[in-house]
N, C-alpha and C positions, 0 to 999 in steps of 0.2 A: 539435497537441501539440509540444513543445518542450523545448528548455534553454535557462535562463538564468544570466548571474554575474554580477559584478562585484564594487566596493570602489569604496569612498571617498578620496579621493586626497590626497596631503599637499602642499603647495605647493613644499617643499622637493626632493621627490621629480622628476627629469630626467624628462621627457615617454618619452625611448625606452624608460628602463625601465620606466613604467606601460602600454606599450602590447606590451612584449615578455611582461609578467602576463598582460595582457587575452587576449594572442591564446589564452597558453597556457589561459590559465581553460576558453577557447569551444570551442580544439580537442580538449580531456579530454572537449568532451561532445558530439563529434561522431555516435554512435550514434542520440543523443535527436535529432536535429533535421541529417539528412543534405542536406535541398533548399537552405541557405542557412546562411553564418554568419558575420552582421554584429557591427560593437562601433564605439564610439564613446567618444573622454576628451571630456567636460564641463569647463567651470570647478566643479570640487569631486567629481566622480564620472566611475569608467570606467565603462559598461555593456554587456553582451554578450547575446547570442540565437545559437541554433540551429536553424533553423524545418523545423518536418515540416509541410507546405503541407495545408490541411484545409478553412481557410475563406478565400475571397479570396484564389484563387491568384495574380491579379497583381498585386495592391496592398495585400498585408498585412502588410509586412515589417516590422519591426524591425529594431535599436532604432524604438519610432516617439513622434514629437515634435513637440509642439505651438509654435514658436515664439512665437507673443502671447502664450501663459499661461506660458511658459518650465516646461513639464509632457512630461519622458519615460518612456516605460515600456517594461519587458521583461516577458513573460509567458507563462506556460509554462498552458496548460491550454484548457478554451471556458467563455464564458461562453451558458449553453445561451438565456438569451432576452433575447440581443442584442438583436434584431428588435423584440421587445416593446419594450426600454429604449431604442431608438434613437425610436421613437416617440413618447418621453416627453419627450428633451430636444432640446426642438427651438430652444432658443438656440444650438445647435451646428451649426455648417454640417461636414455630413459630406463626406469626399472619400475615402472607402474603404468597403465593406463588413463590412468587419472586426468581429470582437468585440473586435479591439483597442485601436480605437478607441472603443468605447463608455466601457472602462474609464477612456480618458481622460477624455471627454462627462461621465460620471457625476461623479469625482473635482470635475471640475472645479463641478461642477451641487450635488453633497452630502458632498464631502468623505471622509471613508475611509470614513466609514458608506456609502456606495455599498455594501458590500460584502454588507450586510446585502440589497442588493436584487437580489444577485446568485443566480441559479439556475444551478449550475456548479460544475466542479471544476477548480482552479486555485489557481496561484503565482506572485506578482508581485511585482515592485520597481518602485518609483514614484519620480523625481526631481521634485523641484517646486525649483527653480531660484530662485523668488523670496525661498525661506523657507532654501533653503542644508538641503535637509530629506530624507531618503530613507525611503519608507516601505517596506514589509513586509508582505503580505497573504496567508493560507494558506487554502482551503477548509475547510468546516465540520468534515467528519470527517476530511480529512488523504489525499485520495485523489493529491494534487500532493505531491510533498517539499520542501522548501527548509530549507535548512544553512546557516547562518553562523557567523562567529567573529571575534572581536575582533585587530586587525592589530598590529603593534610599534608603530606610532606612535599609536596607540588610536583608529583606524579600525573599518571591519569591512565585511569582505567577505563575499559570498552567493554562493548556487551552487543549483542542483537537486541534483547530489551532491558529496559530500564531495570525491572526487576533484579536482576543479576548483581548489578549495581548496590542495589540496596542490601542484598542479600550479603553482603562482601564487607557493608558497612564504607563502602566507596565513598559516598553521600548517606546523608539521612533522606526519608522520602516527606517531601514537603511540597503541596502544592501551589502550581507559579501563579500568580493574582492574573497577571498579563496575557499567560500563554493560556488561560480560561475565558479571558475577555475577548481574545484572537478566535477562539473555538466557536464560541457561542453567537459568534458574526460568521466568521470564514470556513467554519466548518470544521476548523483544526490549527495545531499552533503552527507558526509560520515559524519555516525551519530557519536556523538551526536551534531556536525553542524545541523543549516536549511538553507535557504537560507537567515536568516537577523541576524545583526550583534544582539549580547546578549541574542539572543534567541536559545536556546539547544532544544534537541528530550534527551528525554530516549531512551535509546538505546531499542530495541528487549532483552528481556528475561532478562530484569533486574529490581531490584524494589530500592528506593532512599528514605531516612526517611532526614528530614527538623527540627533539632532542636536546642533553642539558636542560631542562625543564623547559623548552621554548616551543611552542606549536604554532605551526604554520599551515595554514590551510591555503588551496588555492583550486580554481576551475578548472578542468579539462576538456568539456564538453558544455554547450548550451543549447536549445533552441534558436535556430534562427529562423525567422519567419520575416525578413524584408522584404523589402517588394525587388528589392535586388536579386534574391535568392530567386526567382520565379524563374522558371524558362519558358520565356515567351515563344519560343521557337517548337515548343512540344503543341503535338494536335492532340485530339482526345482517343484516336486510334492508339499512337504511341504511348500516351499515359496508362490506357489500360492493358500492353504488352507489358511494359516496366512493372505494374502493379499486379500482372501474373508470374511475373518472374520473380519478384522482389517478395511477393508474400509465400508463394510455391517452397523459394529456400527460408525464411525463417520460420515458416510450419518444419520443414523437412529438419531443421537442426535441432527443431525442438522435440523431434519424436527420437532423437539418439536416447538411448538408453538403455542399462541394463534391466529392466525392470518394465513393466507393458503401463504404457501412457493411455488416459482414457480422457474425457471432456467434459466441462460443465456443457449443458443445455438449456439455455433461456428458453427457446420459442422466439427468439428476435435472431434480426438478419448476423448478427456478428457472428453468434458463436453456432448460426446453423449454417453459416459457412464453414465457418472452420471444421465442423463437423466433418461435411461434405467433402472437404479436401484432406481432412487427417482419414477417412475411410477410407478414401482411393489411393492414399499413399500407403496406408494399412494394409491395405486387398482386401478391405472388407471385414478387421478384427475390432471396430473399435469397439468401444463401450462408453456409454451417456450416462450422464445423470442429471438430475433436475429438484428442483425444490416444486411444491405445488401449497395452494393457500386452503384452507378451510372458507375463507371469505371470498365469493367471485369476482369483486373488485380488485383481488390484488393477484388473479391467479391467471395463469398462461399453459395450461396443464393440456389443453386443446391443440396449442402451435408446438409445443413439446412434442406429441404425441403422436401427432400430423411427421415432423420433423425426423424423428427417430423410425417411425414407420417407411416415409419414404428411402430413406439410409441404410434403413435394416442392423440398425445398430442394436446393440444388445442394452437395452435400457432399465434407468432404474429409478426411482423418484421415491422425497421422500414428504408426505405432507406434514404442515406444521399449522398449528392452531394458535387462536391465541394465546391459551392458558400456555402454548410449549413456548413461547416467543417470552413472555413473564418469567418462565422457568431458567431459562438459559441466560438471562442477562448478566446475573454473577459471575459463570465464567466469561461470557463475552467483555464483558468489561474488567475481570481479571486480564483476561490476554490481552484485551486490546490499548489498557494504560491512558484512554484518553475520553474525555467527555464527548456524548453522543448525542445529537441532535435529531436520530433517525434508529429505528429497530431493526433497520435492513441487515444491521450484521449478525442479528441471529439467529434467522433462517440461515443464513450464511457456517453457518457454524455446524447446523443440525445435514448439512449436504454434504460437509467435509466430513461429518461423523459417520455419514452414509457411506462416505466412497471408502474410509479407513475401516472402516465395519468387513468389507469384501477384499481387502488385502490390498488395494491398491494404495499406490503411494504418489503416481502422478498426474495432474490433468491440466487440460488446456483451456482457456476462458479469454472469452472474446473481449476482453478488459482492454480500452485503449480507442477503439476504433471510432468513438466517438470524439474524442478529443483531437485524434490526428485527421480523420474525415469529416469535420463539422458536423458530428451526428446530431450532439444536446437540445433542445429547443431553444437553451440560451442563446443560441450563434443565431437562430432564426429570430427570437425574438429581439436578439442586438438592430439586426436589420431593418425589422418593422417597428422600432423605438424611432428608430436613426429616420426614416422614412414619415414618421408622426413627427418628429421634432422639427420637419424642414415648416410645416404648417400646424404649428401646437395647438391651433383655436378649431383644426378640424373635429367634425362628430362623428367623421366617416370612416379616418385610418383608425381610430382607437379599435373598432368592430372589428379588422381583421385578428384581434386575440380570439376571438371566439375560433376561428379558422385553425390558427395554430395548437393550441388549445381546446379541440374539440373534449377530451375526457373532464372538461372543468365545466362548469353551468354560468358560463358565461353569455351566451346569446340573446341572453334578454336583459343585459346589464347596459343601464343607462352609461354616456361617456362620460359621466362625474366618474360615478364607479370607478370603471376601466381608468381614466385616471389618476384617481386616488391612490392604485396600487401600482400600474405600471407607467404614470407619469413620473415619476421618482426623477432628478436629476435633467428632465428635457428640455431644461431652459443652457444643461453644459452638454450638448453633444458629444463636444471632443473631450472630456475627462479622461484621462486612464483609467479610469476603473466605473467608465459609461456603462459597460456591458452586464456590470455584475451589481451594480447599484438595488435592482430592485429585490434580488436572493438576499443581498448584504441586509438592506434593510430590513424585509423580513424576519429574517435570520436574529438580524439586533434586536429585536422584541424583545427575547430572554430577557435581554440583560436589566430588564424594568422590574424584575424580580429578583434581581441583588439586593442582599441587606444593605441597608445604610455602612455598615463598620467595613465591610466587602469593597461597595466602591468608594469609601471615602480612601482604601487603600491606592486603588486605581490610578487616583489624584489626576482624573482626567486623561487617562493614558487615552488616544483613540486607536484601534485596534486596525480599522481601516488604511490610516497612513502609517503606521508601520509598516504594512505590509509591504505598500506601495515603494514604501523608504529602501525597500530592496531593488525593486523592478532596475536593471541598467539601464543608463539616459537613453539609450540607441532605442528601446521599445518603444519610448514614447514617440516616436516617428514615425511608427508602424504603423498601416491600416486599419482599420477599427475592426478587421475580424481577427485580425495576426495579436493584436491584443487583446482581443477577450479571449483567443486561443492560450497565449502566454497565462494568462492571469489564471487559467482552468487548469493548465498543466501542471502550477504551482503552487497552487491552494489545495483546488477538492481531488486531483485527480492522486497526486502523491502523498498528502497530508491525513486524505480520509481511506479513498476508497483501496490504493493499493497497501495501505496503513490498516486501521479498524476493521476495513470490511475486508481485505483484500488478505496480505501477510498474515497476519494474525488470525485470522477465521481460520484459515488453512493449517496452520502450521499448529494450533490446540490442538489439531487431532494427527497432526504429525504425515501432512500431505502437502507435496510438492506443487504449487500452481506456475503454468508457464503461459507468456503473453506473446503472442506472435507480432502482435498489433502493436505493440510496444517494442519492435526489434526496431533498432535505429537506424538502419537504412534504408527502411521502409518509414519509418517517421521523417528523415531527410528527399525522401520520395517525394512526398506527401507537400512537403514545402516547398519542392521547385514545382507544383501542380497551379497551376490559377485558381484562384479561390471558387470558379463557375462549375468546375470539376466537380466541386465537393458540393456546392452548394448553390445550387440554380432554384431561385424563387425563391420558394418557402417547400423544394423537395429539398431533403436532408440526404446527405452520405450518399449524393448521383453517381458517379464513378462507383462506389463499392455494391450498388444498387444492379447498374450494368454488368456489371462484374458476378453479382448473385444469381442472376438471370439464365436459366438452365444447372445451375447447379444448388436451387433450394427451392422449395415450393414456391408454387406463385402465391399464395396467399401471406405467405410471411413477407414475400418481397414486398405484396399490395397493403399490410397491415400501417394502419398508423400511430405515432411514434406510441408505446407505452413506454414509460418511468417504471424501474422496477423499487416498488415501496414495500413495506410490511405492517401489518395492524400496531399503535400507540396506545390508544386510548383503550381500544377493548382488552389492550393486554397486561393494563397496569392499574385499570381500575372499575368498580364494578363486580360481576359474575366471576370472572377470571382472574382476577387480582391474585398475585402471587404470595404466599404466607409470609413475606417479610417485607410485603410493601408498604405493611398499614406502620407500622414501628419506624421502618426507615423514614419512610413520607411525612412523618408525625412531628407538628411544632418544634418538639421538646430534640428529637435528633438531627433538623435542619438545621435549628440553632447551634448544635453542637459543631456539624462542620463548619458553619461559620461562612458560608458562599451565600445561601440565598434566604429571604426572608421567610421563616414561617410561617404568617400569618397568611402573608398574600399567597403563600403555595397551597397552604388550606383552601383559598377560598378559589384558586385554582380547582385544585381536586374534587371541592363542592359541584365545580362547574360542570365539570368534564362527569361528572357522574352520572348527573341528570339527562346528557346526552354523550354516550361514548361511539356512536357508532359514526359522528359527521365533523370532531371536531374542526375547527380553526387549523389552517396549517401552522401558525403561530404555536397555538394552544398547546398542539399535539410535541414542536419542538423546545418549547417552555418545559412538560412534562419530561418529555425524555432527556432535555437537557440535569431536568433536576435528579431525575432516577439516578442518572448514570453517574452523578456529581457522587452524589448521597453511596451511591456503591463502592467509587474509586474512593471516596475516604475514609470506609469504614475497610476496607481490604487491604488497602496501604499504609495508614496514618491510625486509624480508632482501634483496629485488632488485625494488623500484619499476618495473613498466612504463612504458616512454616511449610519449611522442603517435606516430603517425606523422609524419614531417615533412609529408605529403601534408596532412593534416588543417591542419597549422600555415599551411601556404602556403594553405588554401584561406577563411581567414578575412577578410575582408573590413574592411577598418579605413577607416571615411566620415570624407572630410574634414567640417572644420568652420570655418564663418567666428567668429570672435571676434565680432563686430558684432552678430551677433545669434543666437549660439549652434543656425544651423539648419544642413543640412546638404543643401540645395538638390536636384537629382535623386535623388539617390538616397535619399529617404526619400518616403514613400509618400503624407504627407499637405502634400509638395509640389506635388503635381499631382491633379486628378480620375481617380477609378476609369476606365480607357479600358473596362472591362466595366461593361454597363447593368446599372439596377438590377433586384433582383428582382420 
């Protein structure tokens, strides 16, 4: 795992100043990639890397460069079955291990469609030197980031994050009105938005060629979830063969490495599977980790512990309080670049600091398997919307939310109530965006605490149909759970959690996370299954349920669903209030940034004081929307953190012969691997 940058260069542009960008771009992302960090000016492109050494520790450096095909690449992510592809093209004389190498092998062999054969998650920039051409390539569902933006002189620079970007002077860093309005609804901006103005995301499963100032982007991969795609002809026997097979190998490709792979550990069914099956493919070496709460409401430290015990894995956890959740939000919202409506990423943070603490560098996390097996309550709750709306004047279905929703104190709520909040929309069944209407709404709350000067920018932008302005026409045909699936995978699943909470969490502390449940032919699995597979009644994730059965405790299996959240209120105001939240928080500096009203955020804060331990789910996303606002503009925009100079000195800039654009020792596919093959 890795960071990568760069930009395209203008001729006009003095060599020292392109190389005084480059270095800054590499050392912004020294976090992602601490073991090395090389860069290289081209004729027509700078390129840079940050390497966390994973595969090929002695010969898989970057930049790396093919001199005969005049082909470089930077790349941030694995390609899980190198091994296999290295097999395949054997017009390529190999001189490294690497999967970094394959990338080139393939490119070279099939062109960018290589990527279609890739099994992996990953971000790469491609130089092909003969064509004056830079390509672009993001994994299927977007588990790698990559940012670009268009330069002054109509270049365009990349980066893993934004920061890089700014650091280069790419862009100035300015935040986007819309892609804040997108967030504070949806969770997050709706790609190819970020959260700053001129700077784009490549979308998930698409790749972008950059040439003569022209970019082009286009798709290679999507979800399908038709009712087409279904194979009616599979029993429930066979589905759970294909789903022992199918997850067996992308567990299995994901433990390749030079380096010893260990696990997160929730305490839930996902990742105390994975457990269970990366142990027995181990022989019994893994090693676990866990977050645990100071508050028993948010804590799972019990089925952790249960989990790990049955496994005999070698475990570790690390708890977090509130006052730690307060503490850490600076950097969490340094790395993570984008406004937060939830604190869950900074437990997140303090687990990765844990496992980087013990020298490890990679682990496994059961991130996915709700989206691809209908885990969320939303898909259940789509159901028993859909099933209220057939008779909206019932008093009876409203009551089954108490059911689905047992951890809410719902059972003695009148059907006004239960109305009021998850009636939302039950007069439009079929809406595209049925399923996720009552999160959305909630969620829109925020934005009633924009200043006037804020949304009068807005000018009515609505944040919901844009989104939707993406969706391709063919979804809207799709069943009502194949679309609330689509709409999950493309908002919260890639925008936040493998984004803020997910990439980013990880990689501050400079550790590799891999999703097995995210391998795509196990997500294409999943879509020829019938929806009864996944989801019979109001049981969630049946198939991966069956499937858990003798190989995890029964009690995790029998548990029902918990949401994993983190304390808000107690952590940002009150007893535990962190020493720069009263300043930040304060009239006088809301005003400054210029997003949300002061007055109303005081009288917020008033609120939330008087009682911190039960807020409003509202409440609590109001607050953290505004912490995290008030953060990102004082770290980007009000007082820009600088590189270390240590970082700046430690990047590495390889000469280069003009003759023949290579860069002799020190790139890797100069010389033979001195380590044998496997």
């Amino acid at each position: 795992m890795c960071g990568i940058a760069g930009f395209t260069t203008c001729p006009m542009e003095p060599r020292p100043a392109v190389e005084h960008k480059l270095r800054a771009m590499v050392a912004s992302l020294h976090h992602r990639g601490p073991d090395a960090q090389r860069a290289v000016v081209l004729d027509g492109v700078a390129l840079g890397h940050t390497r966390l050494s994973i595969v090929d520790l002695a010969s898989g450096h970057q930049p790396m460069h093919d001199p005969e095909r005049g082909l470089t690449v930077v790349f941030n992510g694995e390609i899980f079955n190198h091994v296999e592809l290295r097999a395949q093209l054997t017009s390529w004389r190999f001189r490294t291990r690497s999967d970094t190498e394959v990338i080139l092998a393939a490119f070279d062999a099939w062109g960018i469609d290589c990527v279609k054969r890739f099994v992996g998650q990953f971000a790469f920039a491609l130089w092909d030197a003969r064509k004056k051409q830079l390509w672009l390539a993001r994994d299927r569902v977007g588990i790698r980031p990559l940012y670009f933006a268009r330069t002054v002189e109509g270049g365009l620079g990349f980066a893993s994050e934004a920061k890089a970007l700014f650091a280069a002077g790419v862009v100035p860093a300015r935040l986007d009105p819309r892609a804040l309005a997108q967030t504070v609804q949806l969770w997050a901006p709706v790609s190819p938005r970020s959260a700053f103005e001129g700077v784009q995301q490549l979308p998930p499963g698409h790749v972008a060629s950059f040439s003569q100032g022209v970019l082009a982007e286009r798709r290679y991969w999507s979800l399908d979830l038709s009712e087409e795609r279904i194979d009616r002809s599979m029993n429930f026997s066979d589905a759970m063969d294909a789903l022992d097979a199918t997850l067996s190998d992308a567990l299995h490709l994901r433990l390749r490495a030079d380096v010893p792979v260990a696990a997160y550990l929730s305490g839930g069914l996902d990742s105390s599977l994975l457990c269970s099956m990366a142990q027995g493919q181990l022989g019994g070496s893994l090693q676990t980790f866990s977050v645990s709460f100071q508050q028993a409401r948010f804590d799972e430290r019990s089925f952790q512990q249960e989990v790990a015990d049955a496994l005999h894995t070698r475990h570790a956890e690390v708890p977090v309080s509130d006052a730690d959740i307060g503490g850490l939000l600076p950097k969490v919202v340094w790395h993570g670049e984008q406004v937060l409506l939830r604190s869950a990423p900074a437990p997140m943070f303090a687990l990765s600091r844990l496992v980087r603490s013990t020298g490890t560098k990679v682990v496994l996390t059961g991130e996915g398997a709700d989206e691809v097996f209908l885990g969320y309550d939303l898909f259940k709750e789509t159901a028993v919307r859909r099933f209220w709306a057939r008779a909206p004047n019932s008093r009876s279905r409203p009551k089954l939310f108490s059911r689905l929703y047992p951890y809410l104190p719902l059972a003695n709520q009148s059907p006004e109530v239960l109305r009021s909040f998850f009636g939302v929309g039950l007069e439009h069944a079929d809406a595209l965006d049925f399923s996720h209407q009552v999160r959305w709404s909630n969620s829109g709350r925020v934005a009633r605490f924009f200043s006037p000067d804020f949304a009068a920018r807005l000018n009515g932008f609505d944040a919901v149909a844009s989104m939707l302005a993406t969706v391709p026409e063919e979804v809207r045909s799709w069943r009502p759970l194949a679309r609330a699936q689509y709409l999950e995978f493309n908002t919260l699943l890639s925008g936040y959690l493998l984004s803020a909470q997910g990439d980013r969490m990880l990689m501050s502390n400079s550790v590799e996370g891999r999703f097995p449940f995210l391998d795509h032919r196990l997500i294409e699995l999943a879509a020829r299954m019938p929806d009864s597979f996944k989801l019979r009644g109001l049981d969630e994730k049946f198939i991966l349920k069956r499937f858990g059965a003798g190989r995890v405790p029964r009690r995790v299996l029998e548990r029902a669903k918990f949401p994993y959240r983190a304390p808000v209120a107690e952590a940002l105001v009150g007893a535990s209030a962190p020493a720069w939240s009263e300043e930040l928080l304060s009239q006088r500096a809301v005003a400054s940034a210029g997003v949300f009203d002061g007055v109303k955020v005081e009288k917020l804060l008033a609120k939330l004081r008087k009682n911190t331990t039960a807020p409003s789910e509202a409440d609590a996303m109001a607050l953290m929307a505004v912490t995290s606002l008030q953060l990102l503009w004082r770290q980007y925009l009000d007082a820009p953190q600088k590189t270390p100079q240590a970082h700046l000195d430690a990047v590495q800039l390889l000469p280069v012969s003009r003759e023949t654009q290579s860069w002799g020792e020190h790139l890797a596919l100069s010389r033979p691997s001195l380590e044998s093959q496997p």
